[in-house]
C-alpha positions, 0 to 999 in steps of 0.5 A: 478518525478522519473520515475520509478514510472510512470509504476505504477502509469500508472497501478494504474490509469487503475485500479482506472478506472476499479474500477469504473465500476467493477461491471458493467464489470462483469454484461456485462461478465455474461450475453455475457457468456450466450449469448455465451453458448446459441449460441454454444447449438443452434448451436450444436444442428442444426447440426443434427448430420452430423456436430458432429465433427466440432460442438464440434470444435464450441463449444470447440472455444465458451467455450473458448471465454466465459472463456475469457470473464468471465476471463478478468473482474474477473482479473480485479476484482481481480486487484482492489481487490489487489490493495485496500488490503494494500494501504492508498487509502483504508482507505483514499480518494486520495484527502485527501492523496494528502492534507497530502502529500502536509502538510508533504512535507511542514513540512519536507523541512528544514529537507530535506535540510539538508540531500542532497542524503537522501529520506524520507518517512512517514508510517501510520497504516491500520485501523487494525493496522496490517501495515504500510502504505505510506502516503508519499513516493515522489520516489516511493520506497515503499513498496506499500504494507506497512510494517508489524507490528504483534507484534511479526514479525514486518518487516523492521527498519520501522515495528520494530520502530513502535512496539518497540516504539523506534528509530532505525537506520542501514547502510550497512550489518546490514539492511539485516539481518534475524530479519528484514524479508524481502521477497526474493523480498525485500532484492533485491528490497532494496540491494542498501540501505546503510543506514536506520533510523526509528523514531516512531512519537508519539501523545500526549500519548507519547510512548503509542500514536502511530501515524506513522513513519518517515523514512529516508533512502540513496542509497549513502555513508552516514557519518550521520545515526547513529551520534547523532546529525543526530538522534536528528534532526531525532526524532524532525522532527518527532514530528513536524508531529504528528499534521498532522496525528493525525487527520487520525490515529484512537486510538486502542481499542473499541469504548466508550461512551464517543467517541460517546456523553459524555451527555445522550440525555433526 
């Protein structure tokens, strides 16, 4: 377990445990809210003048607990919020995700083998196909939030594969440069890559079937990205996942007839 990733995965769980009871939490702050406003006008009131100043004391310290009441379940609301935009989780039930991850570490461990001081990470689509998301990323390296792929602004090897529909590699000086778009946060976060590779996994469609992308990636002196012996194992590695995501990734495009009954009912 790589513990850089135990904080995170800390804070996900507070806030799956938040999630649970979110709108429960925000009931209980509304109505302690009024309760608390209720108190401070009782109390202003009775003072009958002669307590004016220390009154608005009262009142000034209420309106301060009420905004902390309200404050604190509308951060966390807004935590669970952020937390579902941009993660896999949203559109795939953690059992699901944890059954994938263990079929793709299955699949992957040969390849694996062959590759000591390597990480490797599967991408998905969000269900907009605006990102790609991990779906299996066991150093926690991310980025959570995924990876953009507008068509004209794809960000990372790993955006620009999937949009280009191509196989792409990069080692040293080459994976910081301005096409990649990496946030300030990013090209810090990821300054100690050496090297990156990004082999789009396509379905039965061939080039026009997108289902994800694997990534392979080293933090130390790597001699294999970009020979093609390394790239050919790459591509073949990532073919041999499109049966287990195929079922997760929904074609582009409107829905027909056709994907909902091909026989009309009499």
């Amino acid at each position: 377990m790589n513990p850089r990733g135990a904080p995170r995965r800390a804070a996900e769980s507070f806030v799956v445990l938040i999630a649970k009871g979110k709108y429960d939490l925000l009931a209980f702050a509304a109505m302690a809210a009024v309760a608390l406003a209720l108190t401070a006008l009782v109390l202003f009131v009775g003072g009958k003048g002669e307590r004016v100043a220390s009154s608005v004391a009262e009142v000034e310290g209420y309106v301060a607990i009420v905004g902390l009441v309200l404050g604190l379940p509308a951060l966390a609301y807004a935590m669970v919020t952020d937390s579902a935009v941009g993660r896999i989780e949203s559109q795939l039930s953690r059992a699901r995700r944890k059954e994938m991850e263990a079929r793709l570490e299955a699949r992957l461990q040969g390849f694996k083998q062959e590759l000591p001081g390597h990480s490797m990470q599967v991408f998905l689509p969000d269900l907009h196909q605006t990102r790609l998301l991990p779906i299996y990323d066991p150093n926690d390296d991310g980025p959570e939030e995924g990876w953009s792929i507008e068509r004209k602004t794809p960000q990372g090897l790993t955006g620009s594969a999937w949009v280009g529909r191509t196989y792409l590699w990069g080692v040293d000086d080459a994976l910081r440069q301005p096409k990649l778009r990496l946030t300030a946060d990013q090209l810090e976060e990821y300054a100690d890559l050496i090297a990156v590779a990004a082999a789009p996994i396509f379905g039965k469609g061939g080039r026009n079937d997108p289902l994800g992308v694997l990534t392979v990636y080293s933090k130390s002196n790597d001699h294999l990205v970009g020979t093609d012996a390394f790239n050919v194992k790459h591509e073949e590695a990532a073919a041999s996942l499109a049966s287990i995501i195929a079922g997760y990734v929904p074609e582009s495009g409107p829905l027909s007839q056709h994907d909902l009954s091909s026989e009309k009912r009499r």
